[in-house]
N, C-alpha and C positions, 0 to 999 in steps of 0.2 A: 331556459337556463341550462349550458352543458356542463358540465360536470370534471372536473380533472381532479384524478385524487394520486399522492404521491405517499408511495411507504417509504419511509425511511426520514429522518431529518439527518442524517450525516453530511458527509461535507456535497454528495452527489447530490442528494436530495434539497436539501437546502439552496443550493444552488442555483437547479430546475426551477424550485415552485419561487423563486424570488426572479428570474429570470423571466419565467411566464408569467407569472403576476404582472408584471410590467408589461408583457406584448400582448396578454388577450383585456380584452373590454371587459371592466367590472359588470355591466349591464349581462353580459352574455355568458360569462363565465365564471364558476367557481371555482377556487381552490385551494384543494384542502390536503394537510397531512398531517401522517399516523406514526406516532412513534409512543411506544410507553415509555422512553427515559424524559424526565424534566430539562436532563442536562445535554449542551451540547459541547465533545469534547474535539478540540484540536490534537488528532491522532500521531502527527511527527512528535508533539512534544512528550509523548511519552519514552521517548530513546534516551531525553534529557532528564527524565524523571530519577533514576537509577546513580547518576552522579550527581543530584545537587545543582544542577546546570540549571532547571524550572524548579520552579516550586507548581503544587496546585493551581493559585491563582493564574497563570499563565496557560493553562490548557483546559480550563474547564471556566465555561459560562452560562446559563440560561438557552433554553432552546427557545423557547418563546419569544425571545428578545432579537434573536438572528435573522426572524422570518416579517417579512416585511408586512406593513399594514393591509387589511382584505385578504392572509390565509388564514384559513381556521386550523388550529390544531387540536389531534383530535388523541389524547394521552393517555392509547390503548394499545393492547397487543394485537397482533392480527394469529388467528385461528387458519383461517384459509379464504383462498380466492376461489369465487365459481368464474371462469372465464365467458361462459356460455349465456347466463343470467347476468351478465356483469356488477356482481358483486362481491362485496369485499364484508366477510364474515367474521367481527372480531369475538377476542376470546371471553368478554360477558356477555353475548349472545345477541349483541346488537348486528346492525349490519347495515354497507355502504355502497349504495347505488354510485355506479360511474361509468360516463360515454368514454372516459380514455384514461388509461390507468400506466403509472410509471414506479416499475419493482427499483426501487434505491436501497436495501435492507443489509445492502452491505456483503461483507464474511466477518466470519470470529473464529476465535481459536478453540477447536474440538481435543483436549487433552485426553478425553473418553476412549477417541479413537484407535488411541496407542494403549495396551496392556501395560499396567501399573505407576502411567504415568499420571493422572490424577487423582491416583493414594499419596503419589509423593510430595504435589504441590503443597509448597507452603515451610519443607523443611530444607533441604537441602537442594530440590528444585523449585525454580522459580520460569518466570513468564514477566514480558515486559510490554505484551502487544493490548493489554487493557489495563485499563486507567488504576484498578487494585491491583491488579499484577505487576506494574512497574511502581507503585508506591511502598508492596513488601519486599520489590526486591533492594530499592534503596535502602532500607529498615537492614535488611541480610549483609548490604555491600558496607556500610557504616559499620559493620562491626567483624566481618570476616577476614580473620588471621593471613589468609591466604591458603595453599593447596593445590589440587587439579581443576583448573574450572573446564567445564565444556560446554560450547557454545553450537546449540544442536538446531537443524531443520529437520523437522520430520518429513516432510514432503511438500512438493509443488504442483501449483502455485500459493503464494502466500501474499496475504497483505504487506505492499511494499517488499520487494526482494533483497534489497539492499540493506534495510537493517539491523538482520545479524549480521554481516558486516559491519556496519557502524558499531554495532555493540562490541565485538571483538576490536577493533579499531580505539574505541574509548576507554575500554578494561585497560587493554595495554598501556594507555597514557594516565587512567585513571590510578594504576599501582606503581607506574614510574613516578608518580606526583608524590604518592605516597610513602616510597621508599618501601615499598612491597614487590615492586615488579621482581626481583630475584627469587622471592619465596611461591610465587606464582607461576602455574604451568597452563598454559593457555592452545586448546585444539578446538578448532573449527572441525564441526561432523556435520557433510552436506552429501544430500541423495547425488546430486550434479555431480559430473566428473570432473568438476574445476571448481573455480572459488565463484562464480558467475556462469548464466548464459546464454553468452556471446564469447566468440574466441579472443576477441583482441582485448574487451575490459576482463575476460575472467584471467589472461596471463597478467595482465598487472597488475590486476587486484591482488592474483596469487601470490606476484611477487611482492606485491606491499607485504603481503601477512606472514612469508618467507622473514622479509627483513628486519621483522617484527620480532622471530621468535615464536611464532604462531602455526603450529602443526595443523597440518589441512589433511581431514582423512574423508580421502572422496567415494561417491557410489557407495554410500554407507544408508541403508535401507533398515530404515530400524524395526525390529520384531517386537522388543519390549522395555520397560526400564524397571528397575528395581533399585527404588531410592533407601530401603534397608543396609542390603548388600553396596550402594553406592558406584552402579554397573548399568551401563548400557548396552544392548545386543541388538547386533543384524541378523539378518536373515540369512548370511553368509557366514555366520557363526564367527564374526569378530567380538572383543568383548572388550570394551571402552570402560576402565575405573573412574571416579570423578570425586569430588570432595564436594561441588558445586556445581549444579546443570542449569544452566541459563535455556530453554528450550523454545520452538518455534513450533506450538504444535500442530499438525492439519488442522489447516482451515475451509471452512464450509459455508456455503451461502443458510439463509435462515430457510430454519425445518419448514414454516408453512407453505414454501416454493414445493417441497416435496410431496406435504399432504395434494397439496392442490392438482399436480399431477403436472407444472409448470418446469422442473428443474431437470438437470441430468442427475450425475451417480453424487455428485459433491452440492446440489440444492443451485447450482447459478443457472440461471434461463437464458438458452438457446436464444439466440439472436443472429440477424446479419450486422457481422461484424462494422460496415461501416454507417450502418445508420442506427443501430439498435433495437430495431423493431424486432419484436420477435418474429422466431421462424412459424410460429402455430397460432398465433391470434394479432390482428393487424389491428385492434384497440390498445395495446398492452408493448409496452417498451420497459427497456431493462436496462439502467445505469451504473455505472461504476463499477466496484466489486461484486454488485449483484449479476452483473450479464456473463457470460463464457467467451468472450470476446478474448481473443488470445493474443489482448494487450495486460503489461503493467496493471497488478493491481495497486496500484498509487494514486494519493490525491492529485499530481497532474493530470494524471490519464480523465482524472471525472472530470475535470477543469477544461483541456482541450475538447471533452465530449460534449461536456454545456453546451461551449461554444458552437460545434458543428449540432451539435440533436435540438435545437432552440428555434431555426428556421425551416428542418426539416420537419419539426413538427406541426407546427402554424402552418405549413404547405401540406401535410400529411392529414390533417383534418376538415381543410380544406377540397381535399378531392385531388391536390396536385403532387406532379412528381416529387419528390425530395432532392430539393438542390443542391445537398453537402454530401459529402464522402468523409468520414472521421479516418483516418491514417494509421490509426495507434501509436500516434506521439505520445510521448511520454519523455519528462528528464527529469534527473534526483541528483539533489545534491547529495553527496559521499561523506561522511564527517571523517577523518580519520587520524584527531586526536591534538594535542598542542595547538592549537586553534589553527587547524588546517582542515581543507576539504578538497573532494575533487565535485567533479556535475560532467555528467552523461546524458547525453538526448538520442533520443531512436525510434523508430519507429517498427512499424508491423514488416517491415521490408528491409531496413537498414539498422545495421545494430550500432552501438556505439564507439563512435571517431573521434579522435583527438583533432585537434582546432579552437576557435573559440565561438563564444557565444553570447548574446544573438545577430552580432556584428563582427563581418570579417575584422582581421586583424587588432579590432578596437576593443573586439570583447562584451564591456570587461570582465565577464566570465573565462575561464581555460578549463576547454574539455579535458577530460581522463587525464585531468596533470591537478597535485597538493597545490595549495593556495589559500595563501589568508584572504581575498577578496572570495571567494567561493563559501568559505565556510564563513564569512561576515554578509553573503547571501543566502544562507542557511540561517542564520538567525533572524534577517531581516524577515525574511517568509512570513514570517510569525504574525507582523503587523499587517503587512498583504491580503494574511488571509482573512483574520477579523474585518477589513478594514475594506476592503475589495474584493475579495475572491467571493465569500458568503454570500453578502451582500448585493452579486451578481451582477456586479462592474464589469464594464473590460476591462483586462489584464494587458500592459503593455509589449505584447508578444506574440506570435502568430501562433494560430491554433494548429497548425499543419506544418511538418516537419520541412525545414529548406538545409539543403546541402551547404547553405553559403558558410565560408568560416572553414569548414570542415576537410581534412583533409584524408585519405584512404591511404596506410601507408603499404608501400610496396610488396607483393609477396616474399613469404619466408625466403632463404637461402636454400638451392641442394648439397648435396654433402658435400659437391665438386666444386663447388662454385662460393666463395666467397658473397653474404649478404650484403646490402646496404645497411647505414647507420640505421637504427630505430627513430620515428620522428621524433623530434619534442615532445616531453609529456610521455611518452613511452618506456625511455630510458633508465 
């Protein structure tokens, strides 16, 4: 019997061992995963958490219930991996022999990282990228007067990049609902030199949040917070007041990547980017926001990866070449408030293009352009993923990024020369 064992149940993991469950012979193979939460949560619904948009029920269910009949789950922390013994050492002293092992463990938000930012969690700063963090901050946004709020990234990359955007994007429709927006001062504080990036989504994002009333203070490298004082500082000696910090703190793969001697400086394991195998042990593959693969860390990215890491591994343990090339596709949809959205597809080569999506002219997606059909497939997502994605269905969509639809609009203008229009959707 071989042995396949999978850290992590989030959305990459689950995914994997419900995937391969399905393609290797029970007879031949086991497989098993490690996760100490009981629960498993749907991580976009936590953007919704904050305004009232989800409740609980809706991003939180049963891990056990996700994972198809014939895994074993095994409802422990992991300590460390020996790669060499191949074993897997958890933290009550047990431990897990395995012929091929798949890091899925994710990232999370390291508030440690930053000086005085997690003395301040819980009063006047808050975090929305875990399932308590977005549930105190709705508790905070229910009942705050208004003020300076600041919507901060500490550094890149981060789970899902787009969602401080979303947040800023919803704040601002969230206190126009209210009849707050006028007592609210709202600045976006991002390491990037624009609001995104890629040049063409980061000028129109920037200009969405221009339009908005929304202060973008870029290259902003933060040294410390002092949620006393109610002060933010760069390392440029800027100093940001705030009444409210919405924050995005460095995120970091899980520590035992780093005991194990398996991660870089931020705990994700080195991989070739288009098959995921790791670069230092050919038992051992790394999924989603666990790998260093320098795609999107987003739930599409682990989705299109399934897709392609599912027959290169069945070929891969087999002796045989690996038939897929993963791209670094990756698209997200944009919320950006009054039940509008945009959606961006890209890949590791091409950044994001307005057009539509996943059918020329038909759509019914519209790249980097506001749209109630976009953001009513933003919501829909929600059922896809319980319902398909987990599950380890096909997804009606191609795992590999295609230009069709898509349109490149023409270079900038020089100063001499009059530009062309902006395409649609740019404007």
């Amino acid at each position: 019997m071989r042995r396949l064992v999978v850290l992590g149940g989030g959305t990459a993991g689950t995914m994997v061992a419900n995937k391969l469950r399905r393609a290797l012979p029970t007879q031949a193979w086991s497989v098993t995963v490690v996760d100490p939460s009981p629960a498993h949560y749907y991580q976009p619904g936590f953007l919704f958490l904050p305004f009232g948009t989800y409740r609980a029920k809706d991003v939180v269910r049963p891990l056990r219930r996700q994972l198809r009949r014939g895994i074993t789950l095994v409802p422990r922390a992991v300590d460390r991996v020996d790669p060499d013994a191949r074993r897997v050492h958890l933290e009550d002293g047990s431990e897990l022999p395995y012929d091929y092992l798949v890091i899925a463990t994710g990232t999370t938000p390291r508030p440690d990282e930053t000086p005085g930012l997690a003395e301040g969690l819980g009063h006047n700063v808050h975090e929305f990228f875990t399932y308590a963090g977005a549930m105190a901050l709705a508790a905070k946004l229910a009942a705050w007067p208004g003020g300076r709020l600041v919507v901060h990234v500490a550094e890149m990359p981060i789970k899902c990049p787009v969602a401080p955007l979303e947040f800023a994007f919803l704040a601002d429709a969230f206190f126009t609902e209210h009849g707050l927006r006028g007592a609210v001062e709202i600045t976006y504080v991002t390491p990037l030199p624009g609001a995104f990036t890629k040049p063409i989504s980061s000028a129109y994002l920037g200009g969405m949040l221009e339009q908005r009333g929304i202060t973008v203070e870029p290259d902003f490298v933060v040294e410390s917070v002092d949620a006393e004082a109610g002060t933010i500082s760069s390392y440029d000696e800027r100093v940001l007041p705030f009444d409210l910090l919405v924050t995005i703190p460095v995120n970091m793969g899980a520590d035992f990547v780093g005991r194990s001697g398996l991660g870089d400086e931020l705990n994700y394991v080195p991989v070739d980017k288009h098959t995921l195998l790791s670069t230092a042990h050919d038992t051992i593959f790394a999924i989603g926001d666990a790998s260093d693969a320098p795609a999107s860390k987003a739930g599409s990215v682990a989705h299109f990866q399934a897709d392609s890491f599912v027959p290169n591994f069945l070929a891969h343990v087999e002796g045989r070449p690996m038939p897929e090339s993963f791209d670094g596709h990756a698209n997200c949809f944009i919320e950006s408030g009054a039940g509008k959205a945009l959606l961006i597809d890209f890949s590791y080569d091409t950044e994001p293009l307005p057009g539509t999506y996943p059918l020329p002219y038909v759509g019914p997606m519209q790249l980097l352009r506001e749209t109630r059909p976009n953001h009513w497939g933003k919501l829909a997502f929600r059922w896809l993923y319980w319902n398909v994605l987990l599950p380890g269905r096909r997804m009606p969509v191609p795992a590999h990024m295609s230009m069709t639809g898509k349109r490149v609009p023409a270079p900038a203008a020089t100063p001499s020369t009059p530009g062309p229009r902006v395409p649609a959707g740019l404007d």
